[in-house]
C-alpha positions as CSV (number, residue, x, y, z in Angstrom):
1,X,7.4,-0.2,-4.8
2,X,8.1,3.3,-6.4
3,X,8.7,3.8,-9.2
4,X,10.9,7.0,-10.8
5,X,10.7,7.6,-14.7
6,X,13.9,8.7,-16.2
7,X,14.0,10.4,-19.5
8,X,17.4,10.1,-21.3
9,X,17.5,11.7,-25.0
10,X,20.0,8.5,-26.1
11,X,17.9,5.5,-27.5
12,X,20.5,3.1,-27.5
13,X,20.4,-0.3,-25.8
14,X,23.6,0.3,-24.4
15,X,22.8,3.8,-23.0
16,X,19.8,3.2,-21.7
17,X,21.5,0.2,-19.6
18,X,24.1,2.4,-18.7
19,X,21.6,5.2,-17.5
20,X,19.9,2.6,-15.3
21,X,23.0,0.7,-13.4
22,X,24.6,3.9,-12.8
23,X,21.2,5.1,-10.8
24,X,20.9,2.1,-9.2
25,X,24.5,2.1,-8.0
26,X,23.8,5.3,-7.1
27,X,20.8,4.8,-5.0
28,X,22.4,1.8,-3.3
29,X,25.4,3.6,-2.3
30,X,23.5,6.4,-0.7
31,X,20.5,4.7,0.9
32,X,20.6,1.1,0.7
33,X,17.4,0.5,2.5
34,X,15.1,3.1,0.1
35,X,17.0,1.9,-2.6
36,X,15.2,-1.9,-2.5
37,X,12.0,-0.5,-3.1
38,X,12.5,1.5,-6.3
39,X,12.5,1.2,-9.6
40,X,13.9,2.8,-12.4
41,X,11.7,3.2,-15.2
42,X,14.1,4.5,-18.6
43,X,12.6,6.0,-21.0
44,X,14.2,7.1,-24.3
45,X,10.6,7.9,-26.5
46,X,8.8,11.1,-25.5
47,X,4.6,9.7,-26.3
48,X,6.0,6.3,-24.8
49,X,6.8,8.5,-21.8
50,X,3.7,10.5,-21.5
51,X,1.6,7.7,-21.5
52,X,3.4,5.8,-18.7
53,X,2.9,9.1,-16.9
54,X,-0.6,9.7,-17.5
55,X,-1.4,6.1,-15.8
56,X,0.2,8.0,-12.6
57,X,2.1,5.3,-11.3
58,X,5.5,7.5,-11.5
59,X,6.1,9.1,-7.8
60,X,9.4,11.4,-9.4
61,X,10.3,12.2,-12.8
62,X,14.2,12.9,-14.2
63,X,14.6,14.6,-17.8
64,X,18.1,14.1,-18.4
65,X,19.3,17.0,-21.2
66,X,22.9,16.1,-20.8
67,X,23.3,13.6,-24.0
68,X,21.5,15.7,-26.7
69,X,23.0,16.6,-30.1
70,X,20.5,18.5,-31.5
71,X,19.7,22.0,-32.0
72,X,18.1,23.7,-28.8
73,X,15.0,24.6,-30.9
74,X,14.7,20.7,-31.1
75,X,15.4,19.4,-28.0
76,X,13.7,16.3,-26.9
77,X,13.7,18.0,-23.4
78,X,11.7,21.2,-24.4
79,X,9.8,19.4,-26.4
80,X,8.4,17.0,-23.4
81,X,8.5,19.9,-21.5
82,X,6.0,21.7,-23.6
83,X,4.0,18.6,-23.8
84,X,3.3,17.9,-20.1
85,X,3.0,21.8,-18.7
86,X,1.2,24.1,-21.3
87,X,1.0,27.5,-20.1
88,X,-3.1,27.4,-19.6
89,X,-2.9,24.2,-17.1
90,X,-2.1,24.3,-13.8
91,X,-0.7,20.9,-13.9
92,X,0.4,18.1,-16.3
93,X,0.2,14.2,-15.9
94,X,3.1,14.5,-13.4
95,X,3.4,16.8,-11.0
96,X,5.6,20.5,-11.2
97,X,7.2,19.6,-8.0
98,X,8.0,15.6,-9.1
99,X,10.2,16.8,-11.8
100,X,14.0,17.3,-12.2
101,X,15.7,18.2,-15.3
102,X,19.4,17.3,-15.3
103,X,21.7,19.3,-17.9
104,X,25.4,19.9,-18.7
105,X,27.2,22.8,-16.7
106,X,27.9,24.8,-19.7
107,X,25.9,27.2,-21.8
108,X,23.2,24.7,-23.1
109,X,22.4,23.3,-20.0
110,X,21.9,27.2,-18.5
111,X,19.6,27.6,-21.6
112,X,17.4,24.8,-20.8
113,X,17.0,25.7,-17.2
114,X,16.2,28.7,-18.1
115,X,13.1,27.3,-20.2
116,X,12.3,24.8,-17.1
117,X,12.3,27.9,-14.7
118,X,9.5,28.8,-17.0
119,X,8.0,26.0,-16.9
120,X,8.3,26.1,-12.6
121,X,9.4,22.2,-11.8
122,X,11.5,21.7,-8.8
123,X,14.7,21.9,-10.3
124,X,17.5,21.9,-12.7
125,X,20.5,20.2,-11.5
126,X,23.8,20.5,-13.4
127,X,26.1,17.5,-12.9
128,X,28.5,15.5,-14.8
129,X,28.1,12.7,-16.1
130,X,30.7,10.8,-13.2
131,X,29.3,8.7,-10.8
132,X,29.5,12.4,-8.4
133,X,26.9,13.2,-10.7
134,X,24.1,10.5,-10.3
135,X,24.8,10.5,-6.8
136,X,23.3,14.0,-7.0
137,X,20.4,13.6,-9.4
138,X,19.6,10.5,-6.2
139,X,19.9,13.3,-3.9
140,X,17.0,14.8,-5.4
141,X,14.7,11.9,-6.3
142,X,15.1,10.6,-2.8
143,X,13.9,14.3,-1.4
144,X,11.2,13.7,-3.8
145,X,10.4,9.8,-2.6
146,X,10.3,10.7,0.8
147,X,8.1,13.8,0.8
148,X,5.7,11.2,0.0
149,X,5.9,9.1,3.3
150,X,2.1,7.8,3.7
151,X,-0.1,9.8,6.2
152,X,-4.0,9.0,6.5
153,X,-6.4,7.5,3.5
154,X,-9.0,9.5,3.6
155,X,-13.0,9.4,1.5
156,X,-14.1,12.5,0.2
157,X,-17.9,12.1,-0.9
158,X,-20.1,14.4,-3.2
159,X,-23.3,15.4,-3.2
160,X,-25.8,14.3,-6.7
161,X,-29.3,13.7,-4.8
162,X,-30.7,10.0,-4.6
163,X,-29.0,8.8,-8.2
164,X,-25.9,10.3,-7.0
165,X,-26.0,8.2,-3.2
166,X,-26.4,5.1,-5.5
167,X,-23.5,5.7,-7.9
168,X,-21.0,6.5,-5.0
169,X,-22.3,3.0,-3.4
170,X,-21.3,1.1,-6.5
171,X,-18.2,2.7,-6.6
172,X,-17.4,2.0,-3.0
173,X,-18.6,-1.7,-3.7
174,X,-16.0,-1.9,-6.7
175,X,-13.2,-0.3,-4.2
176,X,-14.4,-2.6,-1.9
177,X,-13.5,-5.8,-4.1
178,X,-10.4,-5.0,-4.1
179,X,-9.3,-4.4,-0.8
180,X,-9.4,-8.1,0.9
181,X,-8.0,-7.4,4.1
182,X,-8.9,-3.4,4.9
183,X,-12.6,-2.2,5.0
184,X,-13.2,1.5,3.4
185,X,-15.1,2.4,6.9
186,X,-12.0,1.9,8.4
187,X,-10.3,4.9,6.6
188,X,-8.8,7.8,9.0
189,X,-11.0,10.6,7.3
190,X,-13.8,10.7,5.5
191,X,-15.6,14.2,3.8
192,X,-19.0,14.1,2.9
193,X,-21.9,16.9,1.3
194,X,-25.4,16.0,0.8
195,X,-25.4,12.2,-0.4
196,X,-22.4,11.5,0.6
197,X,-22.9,13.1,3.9
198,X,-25.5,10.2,4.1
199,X,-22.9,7.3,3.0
200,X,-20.1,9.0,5.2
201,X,-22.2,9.3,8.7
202,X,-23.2,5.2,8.1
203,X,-19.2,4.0,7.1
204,X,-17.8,6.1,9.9
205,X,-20.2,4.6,12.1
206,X,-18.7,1.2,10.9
207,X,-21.1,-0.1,8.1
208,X,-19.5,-1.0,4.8
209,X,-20.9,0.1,1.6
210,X,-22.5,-3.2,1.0
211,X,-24.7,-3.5,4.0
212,X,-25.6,0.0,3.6
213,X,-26.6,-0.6,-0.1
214,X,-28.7,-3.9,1.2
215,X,-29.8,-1.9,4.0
216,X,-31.6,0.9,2.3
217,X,-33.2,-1.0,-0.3
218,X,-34.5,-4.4,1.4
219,X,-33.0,-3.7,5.3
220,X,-30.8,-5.1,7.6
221,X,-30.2,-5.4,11.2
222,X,-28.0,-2.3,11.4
223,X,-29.8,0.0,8.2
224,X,-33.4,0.1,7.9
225,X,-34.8,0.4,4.6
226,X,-35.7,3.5,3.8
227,X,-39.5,4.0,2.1
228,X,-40.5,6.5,0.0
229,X,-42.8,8.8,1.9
230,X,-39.4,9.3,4.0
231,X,-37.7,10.7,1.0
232,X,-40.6,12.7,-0.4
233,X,-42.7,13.8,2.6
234,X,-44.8,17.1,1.2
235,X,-44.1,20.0,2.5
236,X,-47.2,20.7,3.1
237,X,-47.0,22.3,6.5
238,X,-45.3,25.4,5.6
239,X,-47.1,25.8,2.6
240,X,-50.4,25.9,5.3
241,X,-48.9,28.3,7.0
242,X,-47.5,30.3,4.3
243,X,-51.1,30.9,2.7
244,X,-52.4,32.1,6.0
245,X,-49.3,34.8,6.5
246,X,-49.6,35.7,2.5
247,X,-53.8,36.4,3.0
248,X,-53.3,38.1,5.8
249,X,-50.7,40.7,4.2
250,X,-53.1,40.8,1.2
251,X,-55.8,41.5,3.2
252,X,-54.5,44.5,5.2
253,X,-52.9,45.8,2.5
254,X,-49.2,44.9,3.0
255,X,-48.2,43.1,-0.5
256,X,-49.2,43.2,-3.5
257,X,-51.4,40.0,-5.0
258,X,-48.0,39.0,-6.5
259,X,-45.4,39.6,-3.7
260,X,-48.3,37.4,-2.2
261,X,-48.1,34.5,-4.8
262,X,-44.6,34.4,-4.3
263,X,-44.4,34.1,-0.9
264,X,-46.8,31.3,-1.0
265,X,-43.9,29.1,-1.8
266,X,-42.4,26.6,0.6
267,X,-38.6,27.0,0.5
268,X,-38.7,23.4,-0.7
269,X,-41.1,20.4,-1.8
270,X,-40.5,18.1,0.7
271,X,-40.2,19.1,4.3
272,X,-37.3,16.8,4.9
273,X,-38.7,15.8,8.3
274,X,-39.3,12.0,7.0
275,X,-35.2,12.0,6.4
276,X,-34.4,13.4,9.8
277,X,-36.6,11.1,11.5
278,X,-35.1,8.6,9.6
279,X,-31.5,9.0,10.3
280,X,-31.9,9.8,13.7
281,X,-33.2,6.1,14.3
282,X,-30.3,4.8,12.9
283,X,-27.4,6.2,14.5
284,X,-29.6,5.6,17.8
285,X,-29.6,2.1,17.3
286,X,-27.0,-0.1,19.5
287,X,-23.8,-0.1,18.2
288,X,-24.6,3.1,16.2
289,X,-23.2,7.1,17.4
290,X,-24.9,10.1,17.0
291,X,-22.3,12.7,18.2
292,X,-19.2,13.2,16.2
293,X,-16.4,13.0,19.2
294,X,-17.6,9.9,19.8
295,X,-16.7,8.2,16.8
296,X,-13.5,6.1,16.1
297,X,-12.2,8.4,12.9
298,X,-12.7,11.6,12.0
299,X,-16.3,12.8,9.8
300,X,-16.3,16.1,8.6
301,X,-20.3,16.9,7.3
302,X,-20.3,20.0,4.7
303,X,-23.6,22.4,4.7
304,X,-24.3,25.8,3.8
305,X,-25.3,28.7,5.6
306,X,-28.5,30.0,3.4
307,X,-28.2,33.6,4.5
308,X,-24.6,34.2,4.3
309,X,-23.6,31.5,2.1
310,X,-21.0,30.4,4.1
311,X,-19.5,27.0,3.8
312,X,-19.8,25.2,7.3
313,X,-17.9,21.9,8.5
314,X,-20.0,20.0,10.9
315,X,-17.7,17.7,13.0
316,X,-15.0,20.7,13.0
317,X,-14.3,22.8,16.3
318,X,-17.3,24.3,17.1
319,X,-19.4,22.4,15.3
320,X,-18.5,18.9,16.9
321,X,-21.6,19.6,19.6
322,X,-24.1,18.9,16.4
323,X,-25.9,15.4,16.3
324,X,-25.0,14.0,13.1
325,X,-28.5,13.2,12.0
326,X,-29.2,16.9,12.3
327,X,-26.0,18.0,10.4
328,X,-26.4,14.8,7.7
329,X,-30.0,16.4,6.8
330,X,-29.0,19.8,6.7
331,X,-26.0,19.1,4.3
332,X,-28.9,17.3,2.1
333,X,-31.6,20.1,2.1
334,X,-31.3,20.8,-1.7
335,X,-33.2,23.7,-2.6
336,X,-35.6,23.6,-4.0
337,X,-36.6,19.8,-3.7
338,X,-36.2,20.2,0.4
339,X,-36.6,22.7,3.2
340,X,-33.4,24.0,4.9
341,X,-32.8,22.6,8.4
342,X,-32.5,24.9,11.2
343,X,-29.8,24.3,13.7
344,X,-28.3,26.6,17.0
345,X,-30.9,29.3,15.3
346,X,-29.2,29.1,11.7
347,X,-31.0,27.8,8.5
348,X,-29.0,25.2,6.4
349,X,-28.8,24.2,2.9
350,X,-26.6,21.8,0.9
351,X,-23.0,21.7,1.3
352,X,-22.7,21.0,-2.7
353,X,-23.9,24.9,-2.8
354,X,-20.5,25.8,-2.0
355,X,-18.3,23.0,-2.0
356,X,-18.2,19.8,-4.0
357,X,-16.0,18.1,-1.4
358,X,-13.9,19.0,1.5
359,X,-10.6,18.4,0.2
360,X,-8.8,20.3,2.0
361,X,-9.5,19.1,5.2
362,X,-8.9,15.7,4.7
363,X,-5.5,17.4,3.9
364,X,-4.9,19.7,6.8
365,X,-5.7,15.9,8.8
366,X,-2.8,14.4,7.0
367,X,-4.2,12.4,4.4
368,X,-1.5,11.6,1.6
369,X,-4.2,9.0,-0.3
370,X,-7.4,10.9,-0.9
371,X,-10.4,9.2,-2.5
372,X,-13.1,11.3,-4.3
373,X,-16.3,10.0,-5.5
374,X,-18.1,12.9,-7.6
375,X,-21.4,12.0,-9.0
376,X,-22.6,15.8,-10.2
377,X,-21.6,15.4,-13.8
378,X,-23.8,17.4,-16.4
379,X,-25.5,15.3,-19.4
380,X,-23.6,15.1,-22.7
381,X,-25.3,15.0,-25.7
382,X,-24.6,15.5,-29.2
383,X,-28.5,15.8,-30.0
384,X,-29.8,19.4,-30.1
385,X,-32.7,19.8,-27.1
386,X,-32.0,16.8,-25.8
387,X,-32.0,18.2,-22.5
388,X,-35.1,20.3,-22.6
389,X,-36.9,17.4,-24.1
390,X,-36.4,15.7,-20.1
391,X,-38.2,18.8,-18.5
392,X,-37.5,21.5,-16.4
393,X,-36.1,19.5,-13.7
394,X,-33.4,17.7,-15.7
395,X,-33.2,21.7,-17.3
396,X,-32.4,22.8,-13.7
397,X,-29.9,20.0,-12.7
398,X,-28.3,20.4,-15.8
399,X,-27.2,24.0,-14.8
400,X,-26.4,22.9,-11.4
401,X,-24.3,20.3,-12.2
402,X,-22.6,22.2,-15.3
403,X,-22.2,25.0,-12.5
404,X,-20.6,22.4,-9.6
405,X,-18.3,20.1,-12.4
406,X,-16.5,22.9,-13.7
407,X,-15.7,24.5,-10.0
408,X,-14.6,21.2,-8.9
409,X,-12.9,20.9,-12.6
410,X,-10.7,23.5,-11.8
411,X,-10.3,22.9,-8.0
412,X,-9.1,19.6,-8.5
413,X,-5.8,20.6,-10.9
414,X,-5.3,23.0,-8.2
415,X,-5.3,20.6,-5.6
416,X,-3.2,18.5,-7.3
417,X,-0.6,21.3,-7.7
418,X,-0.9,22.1,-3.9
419,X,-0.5,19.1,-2.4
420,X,2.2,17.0,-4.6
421,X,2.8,14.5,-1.6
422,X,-0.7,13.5,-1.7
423,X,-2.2,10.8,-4.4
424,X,-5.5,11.6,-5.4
425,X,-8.1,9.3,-7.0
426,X,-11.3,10.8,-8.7
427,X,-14.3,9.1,-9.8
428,X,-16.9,9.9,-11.4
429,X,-19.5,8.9,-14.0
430,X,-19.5,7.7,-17.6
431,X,-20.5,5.2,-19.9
432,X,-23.1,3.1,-19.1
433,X,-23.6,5.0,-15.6
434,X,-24.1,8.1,-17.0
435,X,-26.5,7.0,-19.3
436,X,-28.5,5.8,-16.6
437,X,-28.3,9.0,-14.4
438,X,-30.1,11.0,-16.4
439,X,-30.0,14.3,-14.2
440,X,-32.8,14.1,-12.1
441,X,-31.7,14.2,-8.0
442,X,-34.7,12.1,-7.1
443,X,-34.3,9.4,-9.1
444,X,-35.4,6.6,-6.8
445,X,-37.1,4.0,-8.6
446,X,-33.7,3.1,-11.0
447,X,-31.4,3.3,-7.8
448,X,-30.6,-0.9,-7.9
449,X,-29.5,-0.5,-11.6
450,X,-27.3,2.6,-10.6
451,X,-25.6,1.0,-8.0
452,X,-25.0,-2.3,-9.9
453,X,-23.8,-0.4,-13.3
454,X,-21.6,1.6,-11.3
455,X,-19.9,-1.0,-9.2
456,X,-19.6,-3.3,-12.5
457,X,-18.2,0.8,-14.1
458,X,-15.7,0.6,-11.3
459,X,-14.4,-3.0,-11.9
460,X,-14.0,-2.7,-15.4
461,X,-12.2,0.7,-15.0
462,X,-9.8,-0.1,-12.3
463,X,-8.8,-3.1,-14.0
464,X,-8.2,-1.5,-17.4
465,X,-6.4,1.6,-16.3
466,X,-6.1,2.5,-12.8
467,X,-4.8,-1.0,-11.2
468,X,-1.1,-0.3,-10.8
469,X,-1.4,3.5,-9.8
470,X,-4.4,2.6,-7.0
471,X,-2.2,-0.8,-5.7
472,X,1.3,1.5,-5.7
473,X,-0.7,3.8,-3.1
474,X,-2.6,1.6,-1.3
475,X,0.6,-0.3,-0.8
476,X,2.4,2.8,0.6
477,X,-0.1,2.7,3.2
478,X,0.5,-0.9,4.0
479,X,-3.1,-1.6,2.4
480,X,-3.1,-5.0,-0.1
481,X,-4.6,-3.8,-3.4
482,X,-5.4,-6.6,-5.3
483,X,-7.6,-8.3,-7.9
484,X,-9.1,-11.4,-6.5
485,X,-10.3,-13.0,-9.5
486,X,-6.7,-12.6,-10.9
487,X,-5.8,-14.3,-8.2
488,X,-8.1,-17.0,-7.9
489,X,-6.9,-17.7,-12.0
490,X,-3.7,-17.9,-11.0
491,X,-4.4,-20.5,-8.0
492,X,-6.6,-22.4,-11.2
493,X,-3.7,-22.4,-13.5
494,X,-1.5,-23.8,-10.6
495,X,-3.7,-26.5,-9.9
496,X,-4.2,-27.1,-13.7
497,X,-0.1,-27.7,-13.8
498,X,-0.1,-30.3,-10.9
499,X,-2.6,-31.8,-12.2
500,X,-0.9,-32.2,-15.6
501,X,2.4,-33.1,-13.8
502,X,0.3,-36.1,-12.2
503,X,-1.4,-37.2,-15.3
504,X,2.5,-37.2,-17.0
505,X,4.1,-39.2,-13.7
């Protein structure tokens, strides 16, 4: 069902009945078919309104001007206007191109376009108030509506190290509970850097977020569990032959003692090899692909070039040759826990280095629902030093991630004003999760009670406030959203009431 919030400036009972047979005569008249899965939300109250709009369950919005008797300085129009498009945002709790402002044709109504030209929303539409009129004003909300015809669902997965991998799996988990009849590895698209390159390569290989979560941690017939020493092999090889090269230059002469010292350190802790080897065994397993044409739906794996800093899409033309172990562990190589990985002659780093997810492509491949999980959110405290008190590490990560959340702060609004036809669903952490992740990127030993916060997080949030707007999308895409414990109450309360009626018979 869509759903279209109309704004009317007249708070009668009568006029804001009027206001809604008149559309829906309207919308039946001109396209009977769309017409039976719309609804007309009226709205007379301008906070009432913004609320409703925040939730994002509105596909259009219609500010009708046309009935105002107040001075133009006044006007509930400009002053909703004002509230949902300040001049330093790129976009409000509805999008630009989702709203229409209807006015009188006279000199009022030219004087409030004017001020929605400034504020750049699709249109300002003047019509009568005849039943011409609202056939126009549907005109334009259908336009609207069906620029939104579902394309692809697509994941789009963040980098945030080992506490970061854990967080995304509870939030798939929670995802997961609500989708009874469609698996997330069955998506058309899914986008992943650094940890959730990791996630991405095992659900488009067909594993759902459960048994990779069960997999890791105790092992399963199709994900091994991964030990420690695979994580955090020492990089001890390159550091070898690092103090040979850096003695040899000292002794003949060619460095200094301290462009020696400095060259005596490995580009990262951990050599990485124990990951490669690692996920190389699994997508060689039966059942399991390694190569990226190979696989039912698209994977696109983010890295980054280390010596030009250029953003590279593994799974993209050119790139599709790549086995995905190789390009999962270079997109993972955070400097400067691990070594970059070298592939076609090229040394790789994290994808989270220059992108926090990929977006765009999922666009460019037709997605119109995109899910993004986003773990890299800085501490907040209120205590003075509370982050230096945690060490250099957390002091580090802390810049990173302050760094990487306001990029993707920005980039986000952007994308959102880009690409109105597409519905986009962020998560990241808070509360109790982000308590738990405390900032460092190898925080292995609390993953269980990351994963089980975060998908309990997840639950609790979609439930409280992003139900409706997740279930109106997914339904576009003929996908059942649903909470099953709400239904499994209402099958108690039914059998309750026959019970009842029994006992009275």
């Amino acid at each position: 069902m869509e759903t279209v919030a109309y704004f009317t400036s007249t708070p009668t009972f009568t006029g804001l009945r009027t206001t809604e047979l008149a559309l829906e005569s309207a919308a039946r008249h001109a396209s009977p078919l769309m017409a039976r899965g719309v609804r007309f939300q009226i709205e007379s109250n301008v906070p009432r309104l913004l609320a409703r709009l925040r939730s994002r369950t509105a596909q259009a919005l219609v500010i009708d001007a046309r009935h105002e008797n107040v001075p133009l300085a006044e006007s509930p129009t400009l002053e909703l206007l004002r509230a949902m498009f300040d001049s330093t945002e790129t976009i409000g709790p509805i999008a630009r191109e989702k709203t229409w402002i209807v006015v009188d044709p006279d000199d009022r109504g030219a004087q409030i376009a004017f001020e929605a030209g400034r504020a750049r929303v699709a249109g300002c539409l003047p019509a009568p108030a005849e039943e011409a009129g609202w056939q126009e004003v549907w005109r334009r909300v259908e336009a609207t509506l069906r620029n939104r015809q579902a394309g692809k669902i697509a994941l789009c997965l963040a980098g945030g190290g080992i506490e970061g991998l854990f967080y995304e799996l509870g939030v798939l988990r929670g995802l997961q509970h609500f989708l009874p009849d469609f698996q997330l590895h069955d998506v058309d698209v899914i986008c992943g850097i650094s940890a959730g390159a990791i996630l991405g390569a095992f659900l488009a290989n067909g594993v759902g977020p459960a048994e990779i979560g069960r997999g890791i941690q105790f092992g399963g017939d199709r994900v091994d569990r991964i030990d420690r020493l695979s994580i955090f092999d020492p990089n001890v090889g390159e550091l070898a032959r690092r103090i040979g090269t850096s003695a040899a230059a000292l002794a003949t002469g060619r460095s200094s003692a301290l462009q020696s010292l400095f060259h005596l350190l490995p580009t990262g802790l951990f050599a990485g090899e124990g990951l490669r080897r690692y996920l190389e065994k699994q997508f060689s397993k039966p059942g399991m692909v390694d190569q990226f044409p190979e696989l039912p739906h698209k994977l696109y794996v983010g890295a980054t070039d280390q010596d030009t800093a250029e953003h590279i899409l593994f799974g993209s033309p050119g790139w599709e040759h790549v086995p995905i172990h190789l390009a999962v562990r270079a997109s993972s190589a955070l400097a400067p826990f691990y070594a970059p990985q070298i592939i076609d002659g090229r040394y790789f780093m994290d994808g989270a280095f220059t992108r926090t997810t990929n977006v765009r492509i999922a666009v460019e491949q037709q997605a119109t629902l995109v899910i993004l999980i986003d773990p890299l959110v800085p501490i907040f405290s209120e205590q003075p030093g509370y982050v230096a008190s945690k060490g250099g590490i957390t002091v580090g990560m802390q810049g990173l991630k302050s760094l990487i959340h306001g990029r993707f702060d920005r980039a986000i609004h952007m994308l959102r004003s880009m690409y109105p036809h597409v519905a986009f669903h962020l998560f990241q952490p808070d509360g109790a999760t982000m308590r738990v992740m405390a900032g460092s990127p190898t925080k292995f030993f609390y993953r269980t009670e990351i994963e089980e916060i975060s998908f309990r997080e997840t639950v609790r949030a979609i439930r409280q406030q992003r139900f409706d707007a997740l279930q109106t999308d997914f339904a576009r895409h003929s996908v059942a959203f649903v909470d099953p414990e709400a239904d499994l109450g209402n099958v108690k309360r039914d059998l309750l009431d026959e019970a009842s009626e029994v006992q009275v018979a």
